[in-house]
N, C-alpha and C positions, 0 to 999 in steps of 0.2 A: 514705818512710813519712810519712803526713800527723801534725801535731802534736796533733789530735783522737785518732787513732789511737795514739798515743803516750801523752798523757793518759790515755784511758779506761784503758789496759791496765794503769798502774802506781798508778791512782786506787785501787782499790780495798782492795790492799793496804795500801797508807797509811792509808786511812781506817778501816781494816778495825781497824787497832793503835793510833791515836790519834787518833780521831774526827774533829773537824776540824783536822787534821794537813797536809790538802791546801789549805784555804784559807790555813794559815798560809802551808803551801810560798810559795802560789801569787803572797802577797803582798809576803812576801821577795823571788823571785825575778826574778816579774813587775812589782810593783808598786816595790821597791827601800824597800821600809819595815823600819825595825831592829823587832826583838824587842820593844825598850818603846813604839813606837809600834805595834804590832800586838795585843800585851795592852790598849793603851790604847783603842785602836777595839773589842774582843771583850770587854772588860771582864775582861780574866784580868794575870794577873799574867806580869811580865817572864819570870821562871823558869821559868811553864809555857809560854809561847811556847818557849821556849831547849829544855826535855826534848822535846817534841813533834817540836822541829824537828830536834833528834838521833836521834828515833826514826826519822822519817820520811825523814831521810838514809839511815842503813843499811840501811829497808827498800830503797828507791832504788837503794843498790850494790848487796845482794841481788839484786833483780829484774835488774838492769841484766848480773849476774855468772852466772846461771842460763841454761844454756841453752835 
């Protein structure tokens, strides 16, 4: 399964429940940037980086757990 195809399918979800939820994912993940360097580039605060990124994990098992 390509990783476009993987993206798209669980992007929406995420973003669907906390907006830009996927950028953050993308740039923890991807990028290896903490919480407070990610508030610090989006202008939000550490704490919302942190709820977001909690949402955006469950959604993640969710999808990941659905058949």
């Amino acid at each position: 399964m390509s990783s476009d195809l993987v993206a798209g399918s669980l992007a929406s979800p995420i973003r669907i429940a906390c907006g830009s939820g996927v950028e953050k994912a993308e740039m923890r993940l991807f990028a290896g940037l903490s919480s407070g360097e990610i508030g610090e580039l989006l202008g939000t605060t550490e704490r919302t980086v942190e709820r977001d990124w909690q949402k955006a994990r469950a959604l993640l098992a969710e999808s990941l757990a659905s058949p």
